[in-house]
Every structure is written in C-alpha cells, then in structure tokens.
N, C-alpha and C positions, 0 to 999 in steps of 0.2 A: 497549328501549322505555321511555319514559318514564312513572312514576307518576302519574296523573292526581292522585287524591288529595292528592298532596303540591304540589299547585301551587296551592291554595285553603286557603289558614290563617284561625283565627281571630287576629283583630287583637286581642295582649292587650301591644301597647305596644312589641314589640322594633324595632328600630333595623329601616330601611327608607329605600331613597330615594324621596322621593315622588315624585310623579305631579300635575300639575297638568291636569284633563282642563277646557278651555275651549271652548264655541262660539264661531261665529266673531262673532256677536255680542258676546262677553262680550271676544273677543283684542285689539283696540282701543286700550280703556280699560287695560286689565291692561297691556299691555304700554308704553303711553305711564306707564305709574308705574314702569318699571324704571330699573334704571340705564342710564348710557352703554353701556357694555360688555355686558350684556344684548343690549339694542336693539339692539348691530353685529352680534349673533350672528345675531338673527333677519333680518337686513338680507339678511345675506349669504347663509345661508341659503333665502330665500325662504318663508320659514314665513308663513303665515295663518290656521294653524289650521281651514283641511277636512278633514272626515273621512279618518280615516287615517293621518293627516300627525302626526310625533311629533319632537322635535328637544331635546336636550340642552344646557341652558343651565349653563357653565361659569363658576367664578370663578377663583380664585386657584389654585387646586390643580388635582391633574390629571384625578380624578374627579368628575362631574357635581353641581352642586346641588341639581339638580331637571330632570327633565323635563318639559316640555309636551308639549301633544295636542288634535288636535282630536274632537272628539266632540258628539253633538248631546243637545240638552237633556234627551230621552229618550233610554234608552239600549238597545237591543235587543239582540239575541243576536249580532250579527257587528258592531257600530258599532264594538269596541274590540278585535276579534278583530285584526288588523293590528299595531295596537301591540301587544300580547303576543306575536307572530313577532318584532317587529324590535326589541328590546329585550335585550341583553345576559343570560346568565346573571346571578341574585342574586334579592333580594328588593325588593314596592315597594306604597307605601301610595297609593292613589288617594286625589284631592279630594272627590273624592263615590261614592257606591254605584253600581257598577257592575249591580245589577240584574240583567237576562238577560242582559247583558252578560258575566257570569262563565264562561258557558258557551262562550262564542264565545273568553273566554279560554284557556279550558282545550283544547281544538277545535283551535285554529290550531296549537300545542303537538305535538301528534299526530302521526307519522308512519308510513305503514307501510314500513319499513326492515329486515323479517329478511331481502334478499337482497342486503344493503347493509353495510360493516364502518365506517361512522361511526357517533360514539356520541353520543346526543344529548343535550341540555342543557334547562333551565327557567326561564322566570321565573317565580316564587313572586310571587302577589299575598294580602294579607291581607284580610279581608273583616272589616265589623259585621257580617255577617247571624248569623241565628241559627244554630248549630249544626246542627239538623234541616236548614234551607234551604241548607246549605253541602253535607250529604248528599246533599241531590235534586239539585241540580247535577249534581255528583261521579258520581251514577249516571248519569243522565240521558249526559251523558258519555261513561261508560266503556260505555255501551250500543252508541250513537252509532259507539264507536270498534271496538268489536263487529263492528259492520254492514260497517263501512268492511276490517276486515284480512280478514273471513271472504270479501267480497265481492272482494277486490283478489288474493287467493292465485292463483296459477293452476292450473288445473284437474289439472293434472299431479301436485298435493298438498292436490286439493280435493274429495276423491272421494266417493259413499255412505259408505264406511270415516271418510272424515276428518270428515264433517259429524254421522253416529254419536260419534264420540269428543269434540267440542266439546256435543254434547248431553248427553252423560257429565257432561262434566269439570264444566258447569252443574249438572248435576243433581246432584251428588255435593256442590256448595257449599252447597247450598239445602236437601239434605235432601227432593229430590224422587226418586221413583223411575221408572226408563227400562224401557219394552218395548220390544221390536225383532225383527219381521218379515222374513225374509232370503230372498234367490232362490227356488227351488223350492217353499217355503210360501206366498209371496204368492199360488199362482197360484189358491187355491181360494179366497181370501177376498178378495185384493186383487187381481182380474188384470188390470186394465187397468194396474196400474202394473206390476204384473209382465210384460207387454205391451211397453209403453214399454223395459223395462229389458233386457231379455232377452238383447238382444243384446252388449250388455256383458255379462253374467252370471258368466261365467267368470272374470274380472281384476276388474268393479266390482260385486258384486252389488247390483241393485235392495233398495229395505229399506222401510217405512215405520217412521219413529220416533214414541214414544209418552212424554210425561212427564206424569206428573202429580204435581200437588202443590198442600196447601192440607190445610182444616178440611173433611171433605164436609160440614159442615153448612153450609157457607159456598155461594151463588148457586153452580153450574156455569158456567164460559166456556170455549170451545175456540177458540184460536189457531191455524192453518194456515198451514203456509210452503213453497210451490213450489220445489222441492228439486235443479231438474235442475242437475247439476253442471258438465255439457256440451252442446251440441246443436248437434249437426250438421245437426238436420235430418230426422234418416233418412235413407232413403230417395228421399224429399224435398228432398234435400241443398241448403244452403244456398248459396251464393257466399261464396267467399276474404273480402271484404270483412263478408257478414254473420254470417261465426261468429269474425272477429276477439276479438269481447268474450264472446263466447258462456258464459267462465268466470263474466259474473256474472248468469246464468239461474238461479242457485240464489240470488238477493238475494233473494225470498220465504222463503227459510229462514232467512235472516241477519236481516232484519228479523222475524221469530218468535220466533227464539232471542234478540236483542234486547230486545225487548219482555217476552217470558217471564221476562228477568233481573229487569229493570226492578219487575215485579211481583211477586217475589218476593222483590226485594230490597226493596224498599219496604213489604212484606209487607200487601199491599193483599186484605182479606175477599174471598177466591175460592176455589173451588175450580178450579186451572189444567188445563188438559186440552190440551195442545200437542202438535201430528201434525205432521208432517217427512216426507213421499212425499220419498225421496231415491234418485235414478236416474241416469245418462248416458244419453244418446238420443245410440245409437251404431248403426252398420252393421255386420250378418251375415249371415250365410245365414239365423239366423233373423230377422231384422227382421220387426216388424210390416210391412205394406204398404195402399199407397192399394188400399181396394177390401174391405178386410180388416170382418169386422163382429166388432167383441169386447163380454164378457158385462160388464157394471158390478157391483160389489157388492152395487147397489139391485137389480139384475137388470133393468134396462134394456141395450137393446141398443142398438149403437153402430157405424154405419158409419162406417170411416176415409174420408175425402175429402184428406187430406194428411197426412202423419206429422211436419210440424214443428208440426202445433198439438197439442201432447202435454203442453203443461202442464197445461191443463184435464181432461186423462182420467187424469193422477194426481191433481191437485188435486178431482176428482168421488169415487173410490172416500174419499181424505180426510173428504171432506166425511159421505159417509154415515157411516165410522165415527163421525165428530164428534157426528150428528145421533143417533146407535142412544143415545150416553148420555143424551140429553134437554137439553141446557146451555141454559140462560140466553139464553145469545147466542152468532154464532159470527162470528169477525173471520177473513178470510182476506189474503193479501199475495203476490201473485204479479208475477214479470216476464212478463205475460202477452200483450201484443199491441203490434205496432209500430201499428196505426191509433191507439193511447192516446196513441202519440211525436208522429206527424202531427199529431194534433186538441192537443195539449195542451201539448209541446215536453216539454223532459228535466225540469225542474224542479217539473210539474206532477204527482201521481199520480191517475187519475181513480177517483173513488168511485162504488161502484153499492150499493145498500139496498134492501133488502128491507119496509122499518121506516123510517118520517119522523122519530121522535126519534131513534135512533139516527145518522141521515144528518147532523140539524141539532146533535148534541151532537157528532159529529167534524169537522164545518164548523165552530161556532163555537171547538171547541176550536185547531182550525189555526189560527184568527186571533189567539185571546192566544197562541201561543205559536211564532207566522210560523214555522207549519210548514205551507205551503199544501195545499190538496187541491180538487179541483172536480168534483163531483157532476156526473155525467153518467148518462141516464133508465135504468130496466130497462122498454123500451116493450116491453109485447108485443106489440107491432103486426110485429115481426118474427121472431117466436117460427116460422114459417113456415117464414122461411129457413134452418131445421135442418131440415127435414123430409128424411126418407130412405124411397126406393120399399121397400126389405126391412128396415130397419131398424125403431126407433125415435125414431133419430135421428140425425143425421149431424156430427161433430165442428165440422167448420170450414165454413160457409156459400161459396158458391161467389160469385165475383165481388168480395168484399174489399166491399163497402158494409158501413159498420155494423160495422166487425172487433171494435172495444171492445165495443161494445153484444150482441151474438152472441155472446160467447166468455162475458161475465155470464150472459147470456141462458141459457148452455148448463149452466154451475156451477148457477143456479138450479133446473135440474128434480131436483138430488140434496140441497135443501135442503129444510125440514120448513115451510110458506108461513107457519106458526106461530110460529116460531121467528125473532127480528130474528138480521138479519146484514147484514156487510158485508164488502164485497170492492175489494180496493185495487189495482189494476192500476200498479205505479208503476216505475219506471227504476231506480233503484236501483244508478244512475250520475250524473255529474258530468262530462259532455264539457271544459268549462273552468274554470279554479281562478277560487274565490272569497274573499275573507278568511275563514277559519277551513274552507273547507272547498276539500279538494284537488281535482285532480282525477283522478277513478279512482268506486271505489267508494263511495256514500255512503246512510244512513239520510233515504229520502224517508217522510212522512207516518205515522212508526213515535211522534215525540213528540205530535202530537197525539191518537192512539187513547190511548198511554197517558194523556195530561189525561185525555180522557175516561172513560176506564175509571178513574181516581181522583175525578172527582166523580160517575160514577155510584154507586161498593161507595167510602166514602171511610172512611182506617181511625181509628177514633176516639182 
C-alpha cells in the first residue's frame, strides 16, 4: 500500500519535472508560442487541454520536458485527481497551487489491493503550501483512505473482532483508551444490540466499542458509527441481489473511526467519546423475529415489524450511552435506509438535526470543501407512523413512505431534545469510479463534519 504522506513534499528546490497545468483558455495562446515540433505533438495528439487530459511534450531526448494539463482556473479536490493516476512514477513541480486539488492528488494514488500481488507506485508532487496545510491534506487523506479499505474488506475478514482491533490499533496511536462490551454482557445494558447480534454470538460476538480521548476539560462530543458487519436481513431475509454489498453496512463505523483519527490527529479541543455497536445480523434459532418486542437501554420498548431495520436498534441503545455522558453534541453516521438511496442517489448522504446551527455549519461546511450532504426535515408530523398497539414503539413504519424521515424519527426518541445532534444516513459506496475516487467503498459527508467540527472547537 502506498504511503500517502510521501506523495506531498515540501518544494525546497530539488529537481522535478514540471507540470504545466493550463485552461483551455490560456492553451491557445501557450501553445501557438511553441515550437514546431511541440505543436506536432499536440497536433497529433489531440490535446486541448480539458479537464483531465495531460500529454507529454518531448524534445531531443527520450524523457519528457514538460507535461501539460488541462485544468480549470480554480482548482478543486478531483480537477487534477486524473492526472496524478496517469502520470508515470517520479517527482513533479506544478505551474501553480494545486489548492484542494492536492487531495484528489493524493486519492486517485490509493488502492485497495491486499487481495492483489502487484505492487504499487507514486507520483510525488511538491507543494508551497505551508507545512501544517500539507499535514491536513495528508490526514484528511489517510482518513478518506480509512473509510475506503475498512469499507471494501469483505465480511469474511470484517467481523465485530476485526472492527474491535482497528479500533485498537487507533487508539493505541493516539493515546486514547478502548472499552469494549462483548456477547453475553451486552444483554443487561445493551440488549437490543445484543438482540441484533445474538445470532452470530458464537463465531461473531455482538460488542459495543468505546474510545475515548482528549482534555476532559475540553467540550464533550460523541461520534457513533453503525457497525453491522453483515446483514442478511434476518429473519427478514433479504434477496441475493440485496445483500451483495451488505459487507459495507458497517460504513457508519468506518466513517467514525475516520473522523475520530481525523480529530485526533489534528488534535482538535475535545473531549472524544466514540461508540462502535458492532454486530452481524445473522440467522438462528435464536434470531430476534418480526413480532418480537425488546427492552432499549433508555427502557423504552420496541416492537420488531421487520429484522432488516436493525441498524437503528443498535445505533438507539448507542445513542443513549452517548447521551448518559452529557456531550456537547452528538454526530451519528449510519448506512441506514435505501429510501436516503431513492430520494438522494449514491452520492448524496441525507442530514437530519436536531439543532439549525449545527444543520447550517455541516451544510455550509460541505460546500467549501465539495463534500455534499442534503438536509432532509425530522417532521414530526410522522412520528405516528411508529406507533405500536403493545409497544412503545415500533422499529420500521409499515408501508415504506418516509423510510429516511421514520428511521431519524425513530433514533430521535433516544436523543436528550437538548442536546444538538446530527445524523447522516449516507451510502458509503461508489457504484461508478470517479477521478480520485474508485469504485467500491468510499468516505461520503465524513470531511465536511470534520470542517465543521474544526471551526466550531478550532485549536489555537
């Protein structure tokens, strides 16, 4: 796997082939001032410098003089991701500041290959920025890239066990400390995940994971990441086609553990407080079943109407532990409902809030940093459609209207109405490759909470 880190140098002068990055306005001019030979290249070629497009101008010798590229005036996080794939191993000095562009450089670089025996290679670009800003990149990054191997593993080597030991192996970098809750003990404090899990028990034990780390003197936040490693379904069981991907049902934990680096590598004024409900929703004899009424940790009761909507009945007992410390705020990130796919497509994760600043500082935060996200209402005007004859309430609303809106709806009754939060229903997939990002697993709407969360606690 490739070092992130080392594909982003500070520019202190060494040798490098540059990079001439031109819009197609500027390619013209530029190139009606080359030589003859130049011009045949680009003749032949086809070059006009659109996005993307990069091409090697030669002289005498057998190594390039320079590249061109096209690229637009401004420079975003995937405008220059393209060229950094198709660019030869070595080193290379851009014309101008590649901006968020460094990041889509580093991105496109990225592969997930441990089931693969080619060994991969880099272009090295050198950067002005400053040192620090070369850093946030570089995390930013390696987060990203996080999201993308933990999400792409398959299940087979993706288990409560395996998602425990990345939790570890984080926390053990950082200097934060891990709890961790395992089969038979969840059932008196956590049982609805212990509910959920049960049926794996014996090969995958249900768990909830616990890190914390920080100043306690510092704000409280708690992070939550929907942790199912598998989902069949239950009971419930889903169709061949819909548990194809079903390995990346635990991307709410990927994007957790993510974000949680993120912030602590950054060492951004928090006190961190990240839960991990990690489970397989598998088939037994004991499975939970549709019909089933289980106890929440808030001590609300809960009729099952379907056993594939089980993220929200681990992501609920989460949430209360989350709420019993008092935190600040509390951001949750689950693969939570196909009605989010329907209404939103893959590329979208829909936001629900509790809290209007909170809502409008991860919406604006999306837009500087084109990491989108779209706010969709927690109306209560269908808070109804959980209603349950013996229960308190019923998991998954009958009939499919409102599935995004309902499955919020339903996290909300174990949230403190006090306390801002937010909840990010997002895909946390990639149906088709884009420059810099594959397709497979991928980090949706995980870089703009963390902007937000650094100009809310920003560290001095």
């Amino acid at each position: 796997m490739i070092d992130l880190a080392s594909l982003v140098q500070p520019d202190r002068g060494e040798v490098a082939t540059p990079v001439l990055l031109l819009t197609e306005s500027e390619f013209e001019n530029w190139r009606d001032g080359q030589p003859e030979s130049a011009r045949l290249q680009i003749s032949v070629n086809r070059f006009s410098a659109k996005k993307g497009e990069c091409l090697a101008i030669f002289g005498s010798g057998e190594l390039p003089l320079v590249w061109i590229a096209g690229a637009p005036e401004t420079i975003g996080p995937w405008d220059i991701a393209s060229l950094a794939s198709k660019l030869p191993e070595g080193t290379y000095r851009l014309s101008r500041s590649p901006g968020l562009g460094a990041l889509g450089w580093l991105l496109s670089q990225h592969r997930f290959e441990p089931y693969k025996t080619s060994a991969a290679t880099g272009a090295v670009v050198l950067l002005t920025d400053k040192p620090g800003d070369i850093a946030e990149t570089v995390r930013i990054a390696a987060a990203t890239a996080l999201v993308r191997d933990l999400v792409n593993t398959p299940a087979l080597d993706m288990g409560p066990e395996q998602i425990e030991a990345a939790s570890e192996s984080i926390a053990k970098r950082y200097g934060a400390t891990i709890d961790v809750t395992r089969g038979g003990e969840l059932e008196a404090g956590y049982p609805m995940i212990h509910a959920v899990g049960m049926a794996a028990e014996r090969s995958r034990a249900p768990r909830i994971i616990e890190l914390n780390w920080g100043n306690p003197d510092h704000p409280r936040i708690a992070i939550i990441g929907k942790g199912v490693t598998f989902d069949s379904g239950g009971l419930n069981i889903k169709p061949g086609s819909g548990m194809r991907h079903m390995k990346k049902d635990m991307g709410g934990a990927a994007h957790a553990l993510g974000l949680g680096q993120m912030i602590m590598d950054g060492r951004l004024p928090v006190r961190l407080h990240l839960l991990i409900p990690a489970v397989e929703n598998s088939i037994a004899g004991n499975a939970f079943r549709p019909g089933d009424v289980l106890r929440s940790r808030k001590g609300l009761t809960v009729e099952i109407d379907n056993t594939d909507a089980e993220g929200r009945l681990v992501l609920a007992d989460a949430l209360t532990r989350a709420a019993e410390q008092e935190p600040a705020l509390i951001i949750d990130f689950a693969t939570l409902t196909g009605a989010a796919r329907v209404a939103l497509g893959p590329d979208l994760p829909a936001l629900f809030a509790n809290d209007h600043t909170l809502a409008q500082d991860i919406s604006e935060a999306s837009i500087s940093t084109d990491d989108p996200v779209w706010r969709l209402p927690l109306w209560g005007g269908y808070d109804d459609m959980l209603s349950s004859d013996i229960a308190d309430l019923v998991n998954s609303a009958e009939g499919g209207l409102a599935g995004a809106i309902t499955a919020a709806l339903f996290l909300r009754r174990f949230v403190d109405p006090t306390t801002p939060w937010a909840h990010l229903d997002t895909f946390a997939w990639r149906p088709k490759p884009k420059p810099g990002r594959p397709k497979g697993g991928d980090a949706l709407g995980m870089r703009a909470v963390y902007r937000a969360l650094k100009t809310r606690y920003p560290n001095a």
